[in-house]
N, C-alpha and C positions, 0 to 999 in steps of 0.2 A: 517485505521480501523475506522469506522465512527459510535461511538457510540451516543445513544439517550442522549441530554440534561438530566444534570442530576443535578436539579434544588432543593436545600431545601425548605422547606416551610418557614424557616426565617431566615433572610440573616444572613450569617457568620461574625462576629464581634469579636473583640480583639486578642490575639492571632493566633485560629482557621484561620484565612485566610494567615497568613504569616507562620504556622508551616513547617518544613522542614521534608522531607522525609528522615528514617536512611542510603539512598544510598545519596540522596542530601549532606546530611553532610560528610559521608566517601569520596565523590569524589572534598569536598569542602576542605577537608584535605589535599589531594591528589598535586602532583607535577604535573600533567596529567591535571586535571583539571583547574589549572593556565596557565599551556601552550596552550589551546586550547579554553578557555573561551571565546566565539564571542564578540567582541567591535564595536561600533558603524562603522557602513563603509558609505562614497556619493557614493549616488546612480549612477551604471557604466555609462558609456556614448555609449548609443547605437549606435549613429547613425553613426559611425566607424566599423560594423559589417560588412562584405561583405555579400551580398544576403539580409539583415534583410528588406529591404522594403518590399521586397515579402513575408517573413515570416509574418509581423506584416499586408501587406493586407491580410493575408488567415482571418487573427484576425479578423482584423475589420468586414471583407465580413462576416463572420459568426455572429459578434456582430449586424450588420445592419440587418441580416437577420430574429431574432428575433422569426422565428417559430422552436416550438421543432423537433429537429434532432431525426431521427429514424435512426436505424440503417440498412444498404441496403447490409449487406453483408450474407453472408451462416451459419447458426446453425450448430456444429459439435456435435453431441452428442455419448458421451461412454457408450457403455450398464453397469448396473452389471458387474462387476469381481475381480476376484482376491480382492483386498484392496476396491474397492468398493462397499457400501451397495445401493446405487441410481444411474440412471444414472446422469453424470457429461455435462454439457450444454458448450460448448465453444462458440464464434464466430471468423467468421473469414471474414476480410473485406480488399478485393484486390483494390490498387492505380486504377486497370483496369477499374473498374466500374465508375471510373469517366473519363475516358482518360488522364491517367497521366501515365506516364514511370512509372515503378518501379525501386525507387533507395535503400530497403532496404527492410528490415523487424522488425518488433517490437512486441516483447510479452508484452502488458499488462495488469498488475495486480490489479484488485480495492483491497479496504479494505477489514474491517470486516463488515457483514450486507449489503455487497453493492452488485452491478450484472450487467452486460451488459447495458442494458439502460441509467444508472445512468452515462455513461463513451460515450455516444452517441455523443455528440457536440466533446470531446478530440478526438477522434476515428475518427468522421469527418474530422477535422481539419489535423491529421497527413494522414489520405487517401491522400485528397486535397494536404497535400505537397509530397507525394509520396511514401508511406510505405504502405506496408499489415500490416495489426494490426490484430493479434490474440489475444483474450482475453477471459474471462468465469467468470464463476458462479461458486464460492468456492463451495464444499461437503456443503451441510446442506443450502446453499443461493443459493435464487433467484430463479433458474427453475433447481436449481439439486439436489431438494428435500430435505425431511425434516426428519433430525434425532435426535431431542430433542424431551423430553416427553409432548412438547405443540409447537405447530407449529411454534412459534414466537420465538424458543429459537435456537439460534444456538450452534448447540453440533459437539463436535468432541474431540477423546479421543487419535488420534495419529494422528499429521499433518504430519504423509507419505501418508497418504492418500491424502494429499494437493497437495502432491511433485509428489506423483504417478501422479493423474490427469494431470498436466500441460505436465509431461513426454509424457502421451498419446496424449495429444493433440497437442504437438508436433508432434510426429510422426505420427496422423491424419492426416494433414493436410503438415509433409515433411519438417516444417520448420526445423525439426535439422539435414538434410542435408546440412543446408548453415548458411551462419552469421547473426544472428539478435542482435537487442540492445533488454533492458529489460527497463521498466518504471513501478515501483511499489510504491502504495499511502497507507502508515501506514503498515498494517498487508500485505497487498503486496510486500512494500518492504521489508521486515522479507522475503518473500521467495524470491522475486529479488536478494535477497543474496545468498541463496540457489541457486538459478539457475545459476547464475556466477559462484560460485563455482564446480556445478555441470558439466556443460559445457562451459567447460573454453576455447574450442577450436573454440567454436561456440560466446559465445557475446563477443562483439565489446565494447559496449556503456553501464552502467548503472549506471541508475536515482533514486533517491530517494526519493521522496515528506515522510517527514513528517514519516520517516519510522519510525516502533516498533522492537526497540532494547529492550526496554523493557515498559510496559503498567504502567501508573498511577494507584499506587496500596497503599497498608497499607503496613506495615514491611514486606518484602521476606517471611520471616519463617513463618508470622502471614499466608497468605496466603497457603504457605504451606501445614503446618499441622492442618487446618481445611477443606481444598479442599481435601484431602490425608483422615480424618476421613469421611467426606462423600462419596468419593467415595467409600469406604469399605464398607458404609451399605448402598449402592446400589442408591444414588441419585445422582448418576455421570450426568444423563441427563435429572437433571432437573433444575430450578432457586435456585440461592444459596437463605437459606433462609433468610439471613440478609441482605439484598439488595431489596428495591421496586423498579415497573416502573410507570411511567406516564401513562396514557391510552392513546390510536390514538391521539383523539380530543386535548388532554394537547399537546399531542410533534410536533404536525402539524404547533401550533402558534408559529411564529417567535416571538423570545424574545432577548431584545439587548443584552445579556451577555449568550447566548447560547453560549458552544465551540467551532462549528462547524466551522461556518463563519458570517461574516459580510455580507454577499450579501442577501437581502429577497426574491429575485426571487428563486437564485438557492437555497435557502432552503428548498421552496418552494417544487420545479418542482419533487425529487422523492416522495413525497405525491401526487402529481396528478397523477404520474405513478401508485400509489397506489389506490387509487380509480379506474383506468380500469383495472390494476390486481390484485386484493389483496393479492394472494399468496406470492409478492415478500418482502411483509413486513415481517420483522424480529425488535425483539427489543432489546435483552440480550443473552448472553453467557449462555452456561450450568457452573453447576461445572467443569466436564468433562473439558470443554475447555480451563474453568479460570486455570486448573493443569495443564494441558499439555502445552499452552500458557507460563506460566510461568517456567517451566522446559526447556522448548525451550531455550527461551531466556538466563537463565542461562549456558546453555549447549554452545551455539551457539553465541548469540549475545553479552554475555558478556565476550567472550571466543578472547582472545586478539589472540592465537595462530590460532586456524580459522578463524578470519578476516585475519589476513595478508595472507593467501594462495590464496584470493581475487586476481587478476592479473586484474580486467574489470577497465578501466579507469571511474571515477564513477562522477558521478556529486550530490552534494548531498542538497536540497532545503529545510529548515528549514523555519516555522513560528514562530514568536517573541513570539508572544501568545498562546502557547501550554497547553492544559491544558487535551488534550487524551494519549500521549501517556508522557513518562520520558526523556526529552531533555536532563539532564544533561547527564543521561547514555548514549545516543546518541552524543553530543559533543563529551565523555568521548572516547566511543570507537571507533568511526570512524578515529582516530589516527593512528590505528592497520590498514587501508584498506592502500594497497600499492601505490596507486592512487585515490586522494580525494579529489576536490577543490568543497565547501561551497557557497551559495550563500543566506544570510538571509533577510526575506521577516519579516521586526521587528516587525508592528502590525497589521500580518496577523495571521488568527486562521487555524486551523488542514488542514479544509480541501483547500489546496490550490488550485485544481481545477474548489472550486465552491466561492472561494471570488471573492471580489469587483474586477470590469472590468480593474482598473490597475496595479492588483497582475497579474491576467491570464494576461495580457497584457507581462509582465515582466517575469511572468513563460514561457510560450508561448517564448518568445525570447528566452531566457536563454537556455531552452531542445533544440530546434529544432538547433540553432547555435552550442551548444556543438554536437550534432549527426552529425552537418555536417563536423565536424571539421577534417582536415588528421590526421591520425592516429598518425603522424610525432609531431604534438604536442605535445601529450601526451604518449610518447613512454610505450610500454605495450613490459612486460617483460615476455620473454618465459613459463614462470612456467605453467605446466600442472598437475590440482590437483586432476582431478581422470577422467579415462578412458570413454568416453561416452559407447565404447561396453559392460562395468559394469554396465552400467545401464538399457543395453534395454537388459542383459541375466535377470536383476531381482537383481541383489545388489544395494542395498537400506542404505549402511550402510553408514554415514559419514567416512570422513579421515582427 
């Protein structure tokens, strides 16, 4: 979920910057969170990987190669229906178009505010090692139109419409006739969970950069019952009004304590995207979203008895320095996933895809070796949590 810098006008001192969140304390409380608490780890020893040389030249060839990566695969686009108010923008990019076998498939997912292009060079890269990547443009982002009451605001008042979309563009495009792995970054991975869950006969593999179990917020409740009192007199889809934003010109300058990442270029590179399209700039959530968002995650990701129906052997990739989405609930509950091995990147920030060259360097390894890995590894237990023919007659309902 890749939200805009969100920068005071005068720096936070004395307390204010160390205060703890009332979830941070309950799970500081907590026996759960002593047992899972990340401790410093050495850095693994790569070069005992089988195949990693070739994985880390795909890296370099791409780092050498230094012009922005466009994406060369096929648009799928969902008209209007049912659950949706716009059409929904996928893409889909086959190993073929560069002469590579195909050894898999991979669904994935950007954040919040993000879209196709922005996932151009990762999408590259895993083509080049041999996947079809299907990926798209969240409801309300990028080219699949705009549903808050100012074009910059991303709204959305049920994320089944999120669930719906991916549903169809899977079967666009056929991939849930066969196995694919799932790769989702923040608010992607929020539904990478969902999709495991959902089709649990179908993923193999899933990744989770930086996922949102739950969003950096004020008290639960605070949020709550003031998203809950707006939506009621009808500004569900607009800016909450106790929250500003920066303008373009303010959020384009790299700043060294932005959350995002440490790298200037790729901080950069989606404002230049911006400039030849300007449509795909987004800057804030509606209210709408910030409730539904948060009901989410309480329903679902804080929901210890739905993680575990989870069966996808999961890889899960943590930044030291998070300051987007709520790590500790993250630590806290990927306990509950039945299969779950951790790998922290200690002072990297949210967006791990777009930090300094030897995070991706290290992420880069880490994904593509865990995907290649025999199944035999990581033994994946039969459990089947809900029927995929439930979901293409039209049941939508969690189990």
């Amino acid at each position: 979920m890749s939200m805009p810098p969100d920068l005071p006008d005068e720096p936070i001192t004395g307390d204010e910057s160390v205060e703890q969140s009332p979830l941070d304390k309950l799970l500081e409380e907590s026996e759960i969170y002593t047992r899972t608490l990340p401790r410093p780890e050495a850095a693994p020893n790569l070069t005992d990987i089988d195949g990693l040389s070739e994985i880390l030249g795909l890296f370099d060839e791409a780092e050498a190669d230094g012009a922005e990566k466009r994406l060369l695969g096929e648009d799928v686009i969902i008209s209007p229906e049912r659950y949706l108010e716009a059409p929904v923008r996928g893409h889909h990019w086959r190993a073929i178009t560069k002469g590579v076998e195909t050894k898999g498939q991979i669904l994935l997912l950007p954040g919040f505010t993000e879209f196709c292009e922005k996932y151009a060079s990762v999408a590259d890269l895993l083509v080049s090692a041999g996947y079809d990547v299907l990926m798209l443009d969240w409801p309300g982002q990028g080219r699949s139109g705009h549903l808050g009451s100012d074009p910059l605001i991303v709204h959305s008042d049920n994320f089944e419409i999120h669930r719906y979309a991916v549903m169809r563009l899977l079967q666009e495009t056929k991939m849930d006739q066969a196995p694919f792995h799932v790769i989702g970054h923040s608010m992607g991975g929020y539904f990478a969970l969902h999709i495991a869950q959902r089709y649990a006969r179908n993923v193999q593999k899933l990744v989770l950069c930086s996922p949102m179990f739950l969003p950096k917020s004020p008290p639960l409740w605070l949020v709550k019952l003031l998203t809950t009192v707006l939506v009621g007199i009808g500004r569900g889809r607009h800016h909450p009004p106790f929250r500003t934003y920066p303008d373009f010109d303010y959020m384009r300058r790299f700043r060294l304590n932005n959350p995002l990442t440490r790298d200037l270029e790729n901080y950069e590179r989606p404002f230049k995207l911006y400039d030849h399209v300007p449509g795909l700039f987004r800057t804030s959530p509606s209210v709408g979203w910030i409730k539904t968002a948060f009901e989410e995650c309480e329903k679902y990701t804080l929901n210890p008895v739905w993680l575990s129906d989870i069966s996808a052997s999961t890889l899960l990739c943590l930044p030291g320095d998070e300051r987007v989405v709520d790590s500790a609930a993250t630590i806290s509950m990927v306990a509950h996933l039945k299969q779950c091995r951790t790998v922290h990147f200690h002072e990297a920030r949210h967006e791990l895809f777009a930090e300094l060259p030897e995070i991706r360097r290290r992420l880069t390894a880490n994904i593509l070796t865990f995907l290649e890995e025999d199944e035999h590894v990581i033994p994946s237990p039969p459990t089947i949590s809900q029927q995929i023919d439930d979901i293409e007659e039209g049941d939508f309902g969690e189990r």
